[in-house]
Phi, psi and omega in degrees: 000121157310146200217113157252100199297067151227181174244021192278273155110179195225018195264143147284157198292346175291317165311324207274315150003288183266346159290323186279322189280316187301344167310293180304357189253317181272015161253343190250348186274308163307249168036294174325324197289131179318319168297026184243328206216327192302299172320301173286356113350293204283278162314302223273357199273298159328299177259034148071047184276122198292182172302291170315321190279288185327330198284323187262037176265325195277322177282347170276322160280002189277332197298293191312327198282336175283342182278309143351282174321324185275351189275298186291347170286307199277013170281340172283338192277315192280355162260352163111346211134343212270018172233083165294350196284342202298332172276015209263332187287341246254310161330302183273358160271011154262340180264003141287326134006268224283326195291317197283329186272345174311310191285334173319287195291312194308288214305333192281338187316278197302345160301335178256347173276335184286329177308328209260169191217138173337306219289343206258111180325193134297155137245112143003132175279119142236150150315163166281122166344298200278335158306331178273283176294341167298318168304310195303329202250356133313310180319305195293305190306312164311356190208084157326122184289084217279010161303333202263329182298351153296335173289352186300299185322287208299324171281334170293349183297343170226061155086135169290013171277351184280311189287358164289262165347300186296308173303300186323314175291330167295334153344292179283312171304341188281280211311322175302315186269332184263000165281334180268350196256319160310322171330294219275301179299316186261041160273320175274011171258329162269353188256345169209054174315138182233109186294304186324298202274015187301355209255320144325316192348284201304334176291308154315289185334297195292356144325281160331298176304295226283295150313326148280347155312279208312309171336304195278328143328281183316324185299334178225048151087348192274000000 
């Protein structure tokens, strides 16, 4: 593969256009997947985050999860293709993430559930905050979007302003979508709240987490 180490680039502008919008429609569509959003929904519910703080939780791992994407693309541009191996450990260390805070919330989950009597409110399983975020926007930053890193290559083959525009556009559709798909979820979640089962949270919350490790394993083959 030719490389052209410049910023010029050699696409028109009607291509580079239509390149940059199908970025943002496949980052944002990737966005969807429940390991995107789902998590922080979950935890942020757990440690009693008002809305805005999940939200700017999500949006600050959506930023790392692109940074993470744009380092590894273009480390893929400048070899042409040739280390596909460099990602492969990177799935499972989001997906120990999500395993290591599931057994966390499962185990303290059942602990408070067995403590507890109708009559008596919950307390929440929780973490420290700034442990509950780190882990969360770690989680993303550990895990490149390797649907979008194929596209890396073939644009550098016309200049790294095409590789600019594109991250800019996964960027903006990854932050767009998982900040719109947390949105979306815990509107419906305050619209139904199930009081009865409040006392179980942690126990679900750890559940969840622990199905989505596995999730994310299956997703990529380990």
């Amino acid at each position: 593969m030719s490389l052209h180490l410049d910023f010029s680039g050699d696409l028109s502008q009607a291509s580079l256009v239509t390149l940059v919008g199908a970025g943002f429609l496949a980052a944002l569509l990737h966005a969807a997947l429940p390991t995107h959003w789902l998590p922080f929904v979950a935890v942020g519910r757990a440690q009693g985050w008002s809305t805005r703080t999940i939200l700017n939780v999500a949006s600050v791992a959506a930023v790392a999860h692109i940074a993470s994407t744009a380092f590894v693309g273009v480390l893929l541009t400048l070899a042409g293709g040739a280390i596909p191996g460099l990602m492969q450990w990177l799935p499972a260390l989001s997906a120990a993430v999500l395993f290591g805070f599931g057994v966390w919330y499962l185990w303290r989950g059942i602990g408070r559930a067995s403590a507890l009597r109708g009559t008596v409110p919950p307390e929440r399983a929780r973490v420290s905050d700034a442990t509950a975020a780190a882990g969360l926007i770690g989680m993303l930053a550990a895990s490149p979007g390797e649907a979008l890193l194929p596209v890396y290559v073939g644009a550098g083959m016309h200049g790294w302003s095409v590789v600019f525009w594109l991250t800019v556009a996964f960027l903006v559709g990854t932050v767009a979508g998982v900040v719109g798909f947390t949105g979306l979820a815990l509107a419906g979640v305050e619209r139904f709240q199930l009081q009865r089962l409040a006392r179980f949270e942690g126990v679900g919350l750890g559940l969840v987490l622990i199905v989505l490790a596995g999730v994310v394993l299956l997703m990529h083959g380990h």
